[in-house]
BATI-683482 format. One record per residue: residue in one letter; x, y, z of N, C-alpha, C in turn. Coordinates in pm, whole numbers, plus 32768, in hexadecimal, padded with zeros to 4 digits. Example, Ala and Ser with C-alpha at 12.3 -4.5 7.8 and 13.67 -1.06 7.14 Angstrom:
BEGIN
A85277DC7830C84CE7E3E830C85287EB6830C
S85057F1F82C485577F9682CA850A80038313
***
This chain:
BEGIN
XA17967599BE7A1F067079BDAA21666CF9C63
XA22966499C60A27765F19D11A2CE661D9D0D
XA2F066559D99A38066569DAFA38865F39E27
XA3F265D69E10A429655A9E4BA3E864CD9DE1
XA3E464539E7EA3D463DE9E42A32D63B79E2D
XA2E463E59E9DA29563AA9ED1A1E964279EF5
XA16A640B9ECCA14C649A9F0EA10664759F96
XA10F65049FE7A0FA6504A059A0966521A088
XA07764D1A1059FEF6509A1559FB26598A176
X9F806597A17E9F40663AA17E9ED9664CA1F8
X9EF366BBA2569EA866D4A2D59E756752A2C2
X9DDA676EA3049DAB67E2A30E9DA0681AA3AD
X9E1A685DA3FD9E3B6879A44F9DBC688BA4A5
X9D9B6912A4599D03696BA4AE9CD169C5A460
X9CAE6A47A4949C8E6AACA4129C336B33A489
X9C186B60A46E9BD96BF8A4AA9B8C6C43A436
X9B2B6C89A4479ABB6CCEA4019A836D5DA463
X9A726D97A4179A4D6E4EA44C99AC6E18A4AD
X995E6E4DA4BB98E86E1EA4FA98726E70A46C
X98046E1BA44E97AC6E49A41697406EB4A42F
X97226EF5A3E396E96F73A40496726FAEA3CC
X96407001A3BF95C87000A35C9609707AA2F3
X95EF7063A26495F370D0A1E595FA715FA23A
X966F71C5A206963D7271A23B9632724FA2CC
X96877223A31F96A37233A3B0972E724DA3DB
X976371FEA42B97CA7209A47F98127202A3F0
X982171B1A37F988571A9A311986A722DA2A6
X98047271A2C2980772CDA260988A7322A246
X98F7734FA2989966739AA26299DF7363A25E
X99E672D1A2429A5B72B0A2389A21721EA1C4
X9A777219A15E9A7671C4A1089AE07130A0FC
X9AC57110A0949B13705DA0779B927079A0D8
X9BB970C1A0AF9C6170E6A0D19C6870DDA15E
X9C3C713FA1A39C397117A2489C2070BEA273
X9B947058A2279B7B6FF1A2869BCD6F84A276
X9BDD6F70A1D99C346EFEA1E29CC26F23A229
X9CE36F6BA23F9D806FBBA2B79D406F6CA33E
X9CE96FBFA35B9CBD6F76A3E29C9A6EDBA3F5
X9C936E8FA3879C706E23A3A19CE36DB2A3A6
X9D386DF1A3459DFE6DB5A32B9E1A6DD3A3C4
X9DF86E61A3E99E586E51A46F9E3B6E3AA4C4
X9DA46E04A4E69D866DB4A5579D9D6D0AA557
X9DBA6CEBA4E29E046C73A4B59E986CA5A4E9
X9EB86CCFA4A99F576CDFA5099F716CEFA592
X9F166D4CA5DE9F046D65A6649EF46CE9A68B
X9E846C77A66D9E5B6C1DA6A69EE46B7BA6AC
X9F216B92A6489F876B11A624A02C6B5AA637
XA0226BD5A650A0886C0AA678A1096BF5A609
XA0DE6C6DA5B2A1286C50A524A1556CDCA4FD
XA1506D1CA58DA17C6DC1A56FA22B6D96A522
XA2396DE8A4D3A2E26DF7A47DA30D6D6DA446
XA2C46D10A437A2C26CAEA3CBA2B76CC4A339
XA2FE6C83A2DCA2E86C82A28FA2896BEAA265
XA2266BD1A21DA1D86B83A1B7A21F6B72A13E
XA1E16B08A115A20D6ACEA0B0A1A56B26A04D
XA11F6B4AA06DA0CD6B97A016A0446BADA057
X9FE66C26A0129F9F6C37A04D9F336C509FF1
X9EC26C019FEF9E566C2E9F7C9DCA6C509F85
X9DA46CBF9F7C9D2A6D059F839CBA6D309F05
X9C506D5A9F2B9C446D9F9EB09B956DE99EC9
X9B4B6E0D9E969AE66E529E8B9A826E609DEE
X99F26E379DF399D06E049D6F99776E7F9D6A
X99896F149DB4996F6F849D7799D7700B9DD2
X9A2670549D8D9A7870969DDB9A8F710A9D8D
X9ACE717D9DB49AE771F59D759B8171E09D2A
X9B8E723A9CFA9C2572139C649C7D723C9CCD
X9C6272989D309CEC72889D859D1A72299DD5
X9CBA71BB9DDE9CEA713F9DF19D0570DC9DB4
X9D5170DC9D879D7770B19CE59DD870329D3C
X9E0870739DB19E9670369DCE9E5D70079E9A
X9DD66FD49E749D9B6FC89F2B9DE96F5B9F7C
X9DF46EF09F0A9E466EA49F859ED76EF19F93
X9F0E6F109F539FD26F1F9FAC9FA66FC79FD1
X9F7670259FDE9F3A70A0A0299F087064A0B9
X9EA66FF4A0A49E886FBEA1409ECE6F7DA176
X9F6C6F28A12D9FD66F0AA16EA0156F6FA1A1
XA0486FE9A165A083703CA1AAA0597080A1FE
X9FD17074A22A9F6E70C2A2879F82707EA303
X9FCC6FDDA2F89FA86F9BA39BA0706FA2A3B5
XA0576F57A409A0EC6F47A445A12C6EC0A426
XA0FB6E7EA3B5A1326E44A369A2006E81A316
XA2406E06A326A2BB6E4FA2EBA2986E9BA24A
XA2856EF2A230A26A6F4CA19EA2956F18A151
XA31C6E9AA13AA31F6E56A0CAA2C06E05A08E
XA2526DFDA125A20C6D43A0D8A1D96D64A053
XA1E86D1CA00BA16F6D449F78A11C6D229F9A
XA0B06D669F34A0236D559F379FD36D5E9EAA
X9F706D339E959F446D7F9E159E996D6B9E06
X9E7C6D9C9DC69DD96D8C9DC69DAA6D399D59
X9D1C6D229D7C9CC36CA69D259C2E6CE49D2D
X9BC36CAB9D0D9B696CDA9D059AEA6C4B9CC1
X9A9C6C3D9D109A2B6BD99CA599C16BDC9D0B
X997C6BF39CB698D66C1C9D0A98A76BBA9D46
X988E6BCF9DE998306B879E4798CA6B269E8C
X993D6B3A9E8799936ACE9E719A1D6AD39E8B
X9A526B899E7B9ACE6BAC9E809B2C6B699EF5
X9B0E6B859F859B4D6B559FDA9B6B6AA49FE8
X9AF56A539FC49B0C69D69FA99B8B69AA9F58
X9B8E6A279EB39BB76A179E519C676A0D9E86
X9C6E6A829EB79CF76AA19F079D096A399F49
X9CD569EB9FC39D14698F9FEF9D4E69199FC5
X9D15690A9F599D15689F9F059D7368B49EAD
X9D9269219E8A9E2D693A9E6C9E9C694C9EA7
X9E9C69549F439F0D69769F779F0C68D29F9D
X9EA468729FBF9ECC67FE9FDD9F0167B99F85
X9ED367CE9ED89F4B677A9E969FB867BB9E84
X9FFB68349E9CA07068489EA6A0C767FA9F09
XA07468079F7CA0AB67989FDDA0CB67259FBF
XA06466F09FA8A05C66669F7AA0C366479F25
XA0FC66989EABA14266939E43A1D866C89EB1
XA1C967089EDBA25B66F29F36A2BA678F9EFA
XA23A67DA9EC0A28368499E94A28B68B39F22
XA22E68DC9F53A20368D79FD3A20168E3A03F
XA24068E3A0E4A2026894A17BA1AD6897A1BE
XA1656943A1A8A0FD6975A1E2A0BD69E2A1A9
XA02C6A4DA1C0A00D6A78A17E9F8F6ACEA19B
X9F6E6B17A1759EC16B4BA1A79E976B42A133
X9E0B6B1AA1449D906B55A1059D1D6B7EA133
X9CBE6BE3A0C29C386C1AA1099C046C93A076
X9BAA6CBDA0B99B486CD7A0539B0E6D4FA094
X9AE16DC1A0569A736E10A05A9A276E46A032
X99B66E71A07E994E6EB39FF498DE6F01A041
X98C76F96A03D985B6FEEA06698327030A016
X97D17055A042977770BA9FF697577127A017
X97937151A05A9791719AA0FB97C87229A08A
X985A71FEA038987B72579FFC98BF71FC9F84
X985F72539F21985972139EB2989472639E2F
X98B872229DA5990C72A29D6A98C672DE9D3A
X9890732E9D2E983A73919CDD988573D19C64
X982E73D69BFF98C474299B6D983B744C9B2B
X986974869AB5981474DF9A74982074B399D3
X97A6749C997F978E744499339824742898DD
X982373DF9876989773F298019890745297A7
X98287497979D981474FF9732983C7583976E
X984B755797F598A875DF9825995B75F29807
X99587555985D99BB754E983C9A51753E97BB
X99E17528973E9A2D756696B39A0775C096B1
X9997764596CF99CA76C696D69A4976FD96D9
X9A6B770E97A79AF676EE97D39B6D76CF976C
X9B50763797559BC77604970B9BF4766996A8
X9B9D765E96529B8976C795AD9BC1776B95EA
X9BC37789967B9BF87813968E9C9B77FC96A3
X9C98777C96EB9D12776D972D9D967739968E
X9D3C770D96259DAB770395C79DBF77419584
X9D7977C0956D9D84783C95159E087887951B
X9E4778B594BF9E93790E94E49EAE79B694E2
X9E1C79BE94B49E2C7A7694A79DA97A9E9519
X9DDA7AED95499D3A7B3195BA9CD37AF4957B
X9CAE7B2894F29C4D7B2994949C0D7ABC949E
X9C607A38947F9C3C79A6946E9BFD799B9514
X9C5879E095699C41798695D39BA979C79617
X9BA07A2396109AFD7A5E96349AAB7A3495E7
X9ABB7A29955B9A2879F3950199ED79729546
X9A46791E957099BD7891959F997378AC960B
X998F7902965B9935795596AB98C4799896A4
X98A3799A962A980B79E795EE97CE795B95D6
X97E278C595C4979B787495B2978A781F965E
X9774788B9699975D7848973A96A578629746
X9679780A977395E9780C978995DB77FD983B
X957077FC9861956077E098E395507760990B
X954076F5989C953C769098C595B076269904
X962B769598D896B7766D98D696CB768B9958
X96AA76A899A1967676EE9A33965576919A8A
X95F176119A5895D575A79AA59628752D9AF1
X961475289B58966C74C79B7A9668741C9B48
X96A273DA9B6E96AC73579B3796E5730A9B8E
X965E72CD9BFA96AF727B9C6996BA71E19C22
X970C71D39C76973671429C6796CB70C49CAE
X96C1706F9C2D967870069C5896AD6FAF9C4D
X966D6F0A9C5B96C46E7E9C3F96796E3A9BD5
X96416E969B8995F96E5B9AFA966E6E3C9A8E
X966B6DD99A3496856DB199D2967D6DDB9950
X96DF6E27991E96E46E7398CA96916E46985B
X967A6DD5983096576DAD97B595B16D8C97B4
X95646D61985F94FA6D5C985E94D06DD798AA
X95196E0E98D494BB6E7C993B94866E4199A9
X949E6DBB99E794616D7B9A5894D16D8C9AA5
X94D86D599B3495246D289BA895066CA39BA3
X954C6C389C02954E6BC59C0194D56B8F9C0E
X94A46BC49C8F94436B989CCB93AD6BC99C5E
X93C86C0D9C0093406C169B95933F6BAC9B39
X93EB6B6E9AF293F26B3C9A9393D26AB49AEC
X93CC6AB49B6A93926A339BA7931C6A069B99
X92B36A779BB7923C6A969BB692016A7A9B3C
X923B6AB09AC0922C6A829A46924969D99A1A
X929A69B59A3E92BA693A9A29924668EC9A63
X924369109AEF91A868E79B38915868B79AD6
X910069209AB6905E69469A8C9084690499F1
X911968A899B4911768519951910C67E69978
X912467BE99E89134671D99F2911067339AA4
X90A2674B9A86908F67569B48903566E89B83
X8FE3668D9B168FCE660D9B24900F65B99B73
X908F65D39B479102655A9B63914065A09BCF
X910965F49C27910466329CAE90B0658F9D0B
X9051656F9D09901765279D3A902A649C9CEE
X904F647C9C7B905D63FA9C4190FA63DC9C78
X914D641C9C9191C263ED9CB291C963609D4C
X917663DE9DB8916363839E3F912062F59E23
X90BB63279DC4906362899DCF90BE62109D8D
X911C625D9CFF915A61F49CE991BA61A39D5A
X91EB62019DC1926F61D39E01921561909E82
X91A761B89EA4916761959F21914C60E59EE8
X90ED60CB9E6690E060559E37916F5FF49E1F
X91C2604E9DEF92375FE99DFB92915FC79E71
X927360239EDF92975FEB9F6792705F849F90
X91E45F819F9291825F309FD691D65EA19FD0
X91C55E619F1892145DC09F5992895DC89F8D
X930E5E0D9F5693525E2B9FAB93765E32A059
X92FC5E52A0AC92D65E53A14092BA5DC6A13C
X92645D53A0DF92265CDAA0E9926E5C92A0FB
X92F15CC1A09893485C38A06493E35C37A0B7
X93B85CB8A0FA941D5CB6A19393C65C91A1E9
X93445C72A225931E5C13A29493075BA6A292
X93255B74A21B930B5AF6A1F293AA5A94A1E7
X93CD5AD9A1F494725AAEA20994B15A5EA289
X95075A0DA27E952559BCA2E095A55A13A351
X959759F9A3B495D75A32A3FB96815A43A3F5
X968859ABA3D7971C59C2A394974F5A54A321
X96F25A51A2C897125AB4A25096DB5B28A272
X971A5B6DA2F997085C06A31B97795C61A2AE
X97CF5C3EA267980E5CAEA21397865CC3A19F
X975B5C70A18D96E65C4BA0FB96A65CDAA153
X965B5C99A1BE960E5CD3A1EB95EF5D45A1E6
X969B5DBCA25996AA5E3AA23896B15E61A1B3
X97175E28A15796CD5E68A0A2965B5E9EA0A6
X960E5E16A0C195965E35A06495455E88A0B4
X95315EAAA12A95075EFBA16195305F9EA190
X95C85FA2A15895FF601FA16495B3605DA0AB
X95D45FF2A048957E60199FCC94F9606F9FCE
X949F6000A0139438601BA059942460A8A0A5
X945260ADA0E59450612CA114946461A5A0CE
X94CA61A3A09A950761FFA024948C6252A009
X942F61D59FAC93BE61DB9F64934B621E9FA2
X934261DEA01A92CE61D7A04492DD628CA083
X932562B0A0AF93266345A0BB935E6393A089
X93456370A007932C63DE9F9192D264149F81
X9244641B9FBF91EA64509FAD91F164D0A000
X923A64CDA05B92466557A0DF923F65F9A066
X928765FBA00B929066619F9B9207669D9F86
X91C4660A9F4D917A662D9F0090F466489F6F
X90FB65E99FD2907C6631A04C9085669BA063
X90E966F1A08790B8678BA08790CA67F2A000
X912267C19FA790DA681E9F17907668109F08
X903A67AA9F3E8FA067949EEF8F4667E39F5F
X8F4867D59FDB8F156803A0588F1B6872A05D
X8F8C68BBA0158F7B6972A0308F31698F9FA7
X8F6869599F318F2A695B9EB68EA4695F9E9B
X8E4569129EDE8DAA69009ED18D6869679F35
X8DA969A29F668D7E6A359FBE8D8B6AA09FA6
X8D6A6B1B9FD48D976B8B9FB78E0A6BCCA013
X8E376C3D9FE98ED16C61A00E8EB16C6EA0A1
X8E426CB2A0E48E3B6CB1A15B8E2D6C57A1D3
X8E046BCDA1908DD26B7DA1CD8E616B02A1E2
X8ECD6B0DA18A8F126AA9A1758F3F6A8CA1FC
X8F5B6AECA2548FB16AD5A2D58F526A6EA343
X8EC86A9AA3368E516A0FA3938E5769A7A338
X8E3769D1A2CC8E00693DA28F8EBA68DDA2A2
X8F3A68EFA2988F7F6886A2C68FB66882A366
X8F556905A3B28F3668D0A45B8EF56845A438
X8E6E6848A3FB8E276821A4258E4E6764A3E1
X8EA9677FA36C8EB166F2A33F8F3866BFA382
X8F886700A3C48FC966BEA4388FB166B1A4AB
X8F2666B9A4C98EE7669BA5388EA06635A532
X8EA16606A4AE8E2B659EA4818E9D6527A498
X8F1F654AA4318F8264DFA44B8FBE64B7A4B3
X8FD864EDA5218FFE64E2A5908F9C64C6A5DD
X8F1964A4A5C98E816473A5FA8E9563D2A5BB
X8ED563D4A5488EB76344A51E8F2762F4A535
X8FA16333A543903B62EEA552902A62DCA5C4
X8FFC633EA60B904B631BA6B78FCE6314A718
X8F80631FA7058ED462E8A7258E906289A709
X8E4F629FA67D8DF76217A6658E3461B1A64D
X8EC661CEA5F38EFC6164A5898F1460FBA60C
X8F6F6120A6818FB4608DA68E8F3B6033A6E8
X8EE7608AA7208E3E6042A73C8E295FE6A6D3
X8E046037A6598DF15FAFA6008E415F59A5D8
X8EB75F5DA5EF8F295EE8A5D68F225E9BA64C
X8F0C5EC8A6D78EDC5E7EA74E8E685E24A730
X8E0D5E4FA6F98DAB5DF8A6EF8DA55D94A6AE
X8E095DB8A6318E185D75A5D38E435CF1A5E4
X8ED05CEFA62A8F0D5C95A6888EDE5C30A6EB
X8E715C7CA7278E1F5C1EA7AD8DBB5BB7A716
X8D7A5BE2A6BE8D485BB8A6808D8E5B29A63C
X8E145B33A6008E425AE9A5A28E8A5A84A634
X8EAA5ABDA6778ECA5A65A71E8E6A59EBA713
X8E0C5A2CA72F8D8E59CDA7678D5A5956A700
X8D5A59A0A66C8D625959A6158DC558E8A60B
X8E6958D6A61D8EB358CBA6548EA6583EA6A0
X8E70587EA71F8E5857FAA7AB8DF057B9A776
X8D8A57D7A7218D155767A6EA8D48571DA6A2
X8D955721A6418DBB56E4A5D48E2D5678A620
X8E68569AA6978EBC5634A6C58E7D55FEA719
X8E1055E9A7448DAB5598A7D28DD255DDA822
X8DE75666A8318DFA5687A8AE8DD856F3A901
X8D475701A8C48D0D5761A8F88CDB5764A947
X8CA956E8A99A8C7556D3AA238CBA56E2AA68
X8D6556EEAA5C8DE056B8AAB38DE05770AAD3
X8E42578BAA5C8E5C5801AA6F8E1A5887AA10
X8E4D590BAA538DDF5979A9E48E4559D8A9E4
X8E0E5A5EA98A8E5C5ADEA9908EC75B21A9F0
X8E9D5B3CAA4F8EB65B07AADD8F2E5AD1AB11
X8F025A67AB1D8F715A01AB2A90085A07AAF6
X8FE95A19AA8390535A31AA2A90AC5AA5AA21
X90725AEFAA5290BF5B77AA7891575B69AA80
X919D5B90AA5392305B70AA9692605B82AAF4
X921D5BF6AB4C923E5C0CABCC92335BA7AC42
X91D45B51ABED91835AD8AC6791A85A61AC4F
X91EF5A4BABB391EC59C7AB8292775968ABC4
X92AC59A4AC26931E596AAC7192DC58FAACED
X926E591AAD1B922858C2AD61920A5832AD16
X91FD5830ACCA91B457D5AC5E9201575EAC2E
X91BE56CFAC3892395677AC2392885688AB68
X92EE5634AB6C93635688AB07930B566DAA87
X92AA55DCAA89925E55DCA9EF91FB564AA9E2
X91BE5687AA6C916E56FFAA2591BC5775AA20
X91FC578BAA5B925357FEAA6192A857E5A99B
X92A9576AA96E92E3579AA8B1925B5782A887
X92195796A8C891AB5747A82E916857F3A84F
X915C582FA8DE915558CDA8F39197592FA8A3
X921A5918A89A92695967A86292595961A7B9
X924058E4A782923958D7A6FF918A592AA6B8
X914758F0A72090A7593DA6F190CE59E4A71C
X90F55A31A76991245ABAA79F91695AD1A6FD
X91E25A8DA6D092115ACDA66D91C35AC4A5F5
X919E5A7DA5DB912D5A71A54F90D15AAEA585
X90625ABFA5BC90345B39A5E990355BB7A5C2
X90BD5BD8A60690E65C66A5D5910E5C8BA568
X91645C00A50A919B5C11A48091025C25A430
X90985BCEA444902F5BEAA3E48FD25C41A3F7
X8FD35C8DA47B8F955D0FA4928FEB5D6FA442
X90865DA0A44390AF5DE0A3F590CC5DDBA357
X90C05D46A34B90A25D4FA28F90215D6BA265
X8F975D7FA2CB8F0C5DEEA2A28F3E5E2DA290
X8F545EA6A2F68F8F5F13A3218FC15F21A2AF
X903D5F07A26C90825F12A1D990185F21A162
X8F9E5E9FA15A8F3F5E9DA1028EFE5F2EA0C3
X8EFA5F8EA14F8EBE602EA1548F196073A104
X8F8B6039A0F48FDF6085A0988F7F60C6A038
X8F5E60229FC48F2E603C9F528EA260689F36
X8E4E607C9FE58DFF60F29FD58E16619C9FD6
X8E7A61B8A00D8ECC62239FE98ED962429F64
X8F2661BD9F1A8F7661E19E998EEE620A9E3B
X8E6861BD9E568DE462159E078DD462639E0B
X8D9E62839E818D8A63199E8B8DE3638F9E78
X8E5E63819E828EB963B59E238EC063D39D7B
X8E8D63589D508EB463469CA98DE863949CA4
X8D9D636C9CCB8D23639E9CF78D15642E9CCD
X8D65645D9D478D5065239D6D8D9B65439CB7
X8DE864FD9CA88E8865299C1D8DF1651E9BAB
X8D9664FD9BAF8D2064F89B1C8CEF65BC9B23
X8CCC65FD9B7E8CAB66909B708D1F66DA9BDB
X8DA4668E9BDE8DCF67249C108E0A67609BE5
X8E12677A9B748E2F67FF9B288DCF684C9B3F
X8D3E68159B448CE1689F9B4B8CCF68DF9BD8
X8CE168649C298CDE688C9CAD8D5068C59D0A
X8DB768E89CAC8E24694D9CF08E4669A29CA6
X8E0D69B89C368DF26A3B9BB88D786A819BFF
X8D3C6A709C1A8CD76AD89C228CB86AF69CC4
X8D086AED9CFE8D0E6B429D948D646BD29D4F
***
C-alpha cells in the first residue's frame, strides 16, 4: 500500500558479509544465528547505527534448525541495534538475501518505511540433524496417552532404524533431485539446443554488424541499436563455449581443456585477430588508391594518419576517405566469420548429445 502521494527513490547504502570459509572449519561451532548477528552488527558498526531504531529488518535461511524459527529479530536483538526494530524472516532457495532486499526496498519505496537491513544465511557447517518421522509418532503416540500403560506401549514398536539420522539436504521433495540435477536432467532433454542456440544468435548478429557499417555517419543512434542488438547476440555463445568445453571432456581434465581454450581465444582476439584486420585494411586501402588513379601518387603508407598532415588537403580527403572504407570493409569480413562460427555451432548441436553423454 502508498503511503503518501508519490513513490520514492530507493538507495542501497553498503552492506558487510562474515568472510568465507571452508565446510567443518573455523564455522563449525557456531550456527545461522551467530553469523547472521555478526554480520547485522558489522553493518551497524560500520554506518554507525548503534541504538537506532529501523524501520525493519529482513533475514532468513533456506536450511536452519526449529530453534530458529525466529533468526531474523534473535539476530536483531543480538547487535546493538535499538531492540524495537522489527524484523522477520523469509526464505527461497539460492535467493533469500536478494529476496529480503527487495522487500525492504519496496517498503521504502511505498513510503511505509525510511530505512532497513537485509541479508541472508546459510551453512553447513551445522546442520539440523532429526531423527526419521516414524520416530517421531512414536514419541507423539506416548506423549498423548493418558495412562502409563498407553504411554509405554508405542515404545515396543521402536526399531533401530528409528535410530538413523536424517541430514538435511536441498533436494526437492517431489523429485528427489537438487536444482542443479533437475538442471542436468533438463540438459541431456534438449542439450542440442545447448549449441543450436549460439549459432542461431551468432547468424543473426552477423547482418546486424553489416547493416551498422553500412550506415551513414549522420545515423549513429541507428547505428548504436543495431549494434548494441548485435552484440547482445553475438555473445551469447560465451554459455554455451564452456558447457560444451567442460562437457566433451572428462571430470579431470575440464580445468586445462578451458586453460587451454582461453588461451586459444586470447591468441586470436588479442594476437592474430587484429593482424588480420591490419591486413585486411592495407589490402582494401590499396584496392582503394587503384580504383581512384592513385596508386602511383600515393600507398598504404602514405596514408597513415599519423603522416597524412604533410600531404596537400586533396590527398589528405581522398586519404582519409580510402583509410575509412578500408577499415569499414576489413571489419564487415571480420563480421562474415561470424556465420562460420554460427556452423560449426549448429554443426557440433547434430551428435552432442552423444558427445557429452558418454564422458
Amino acid at each position: 500500500m502508498l503511503v503518501g502521494s508519490a513513490v520514492r527513490r530507493v538507495a542501497i547504502i553498503g552492506g558487510a558479509r562474515i568472510p568465507f570459509a571452508r565446510a567443518h572449519g573455523v564455522y563449525s561451532r557456531v550456527g545461522n544465528l551467530q553469523m547472521l548477528t555478526a554480520a547485522l552488527q558489522a553493518v551497524v558498526g560500520k554506518y554507525g547505527l548503534d541504538g537506532l531504531r529501523l524501520g525493519e529488518v529482513a533475514a532468513g535461511a533456506v536450511i536452519k534448525h526449529s530453534r530458529d524459527f525466529n533468526l531474523a529479530r534473535e539476530s536483531v536483538l543480538g547487535t546493538t541495534l535499538d531492540p524495537h526494530t522489527p524484523a522477520f524472516d523469509l526464505q527461497r532457495a539460492c535467493g533469500t538475501s536478494l529476496e529480503a532486499a527487495i522487500g525492504i526496498a519496496n517498503k521504502i519505496a511505498l513510503g511505509q518505511i525510511d530505512s532497513g537491513l537485509a541479508g541472508g544465511v546459510d551453512t553447513v557447517s551445522d546442520p539440523p540433524i532429526v531423527y526419521p518421522r516414524a520416530y517421531q509418532q512414536i514419541l507423539m503416540r506416548a506423549f498423548r496417552a493418558k495412562t502409563p500403560g498407553a504411554r509405554i506401549a508405542p515404545f515396543f514398536a521402536l526399531r533401530p532404524g528409528h535410530f538413523k539420522p536424517v541430514i538435511p539436504d536441498a533436494s526437492e521433495p517431489r523429485t528427489g533431485l537438487s536444482m542443479g540435477e533437475s538442471c542436468e536432467q533438463m540438459a541431456k532433454r534438449s542439450i542440442r539446443w545447448v549449441a543450436r542456440l549460439p549459432a542461431i544468435f551468432l547468424a543473426t548478429a552477423t547482418p546486424l554488424y553489416l547493416l551498422g557499417f553500412v550506415q551513414p555517419t549522420s545515423e549513429l543512434d541507428r547505428v548504436f541499436i543495431l549494434w548494441a542488438l548485435a552484440f547482445m547476440l553475438h555473445y551469447g555463445y560465451l554459455g554455451a563455449q564452456y558447457t560444451i568445453g567442460q562437457g566433451v571432456v572428462p571430470q579431470r581434465s575440464r580445468a586445462s581443456a578451458i586453460a587451454i581454450l582461453l588461451f586459444i581465444i586470447a591468441l586470436v582476439g588479442n594476437g592474430v585477430g587484429p593482424q588480420i584486420v591490419g591486413v585486411l585494411s592495407d589490402s582494401f586501402m590499396t584496392l582503394g588508391l587503384e580504383q581512384r588513379g592513385l596508386a602511383g601518387i600515393l600507398d598504404v603508407a602514405a596514408c597513415n594518419p599519423k603522416v597524412t598532415s604533410a600531404l596537400p588537403a586533396a590527398q589528405q580527403a581522398a586519404c582519409s576517405a580510402i583509410y575509412a572504407e578500408g577499415l569499414r570493409n576489413s571489419m564487415m569480413v571480420t563480421a562474415l566469420l561470424l556465420l562460420v562460427a554460427a556452423t560449426c555451432f549448429w554443426m557440433s548441436s547434430r551428435h552432442l548429445d552423444r558427445d557429452m553423454l558418454v564422458r
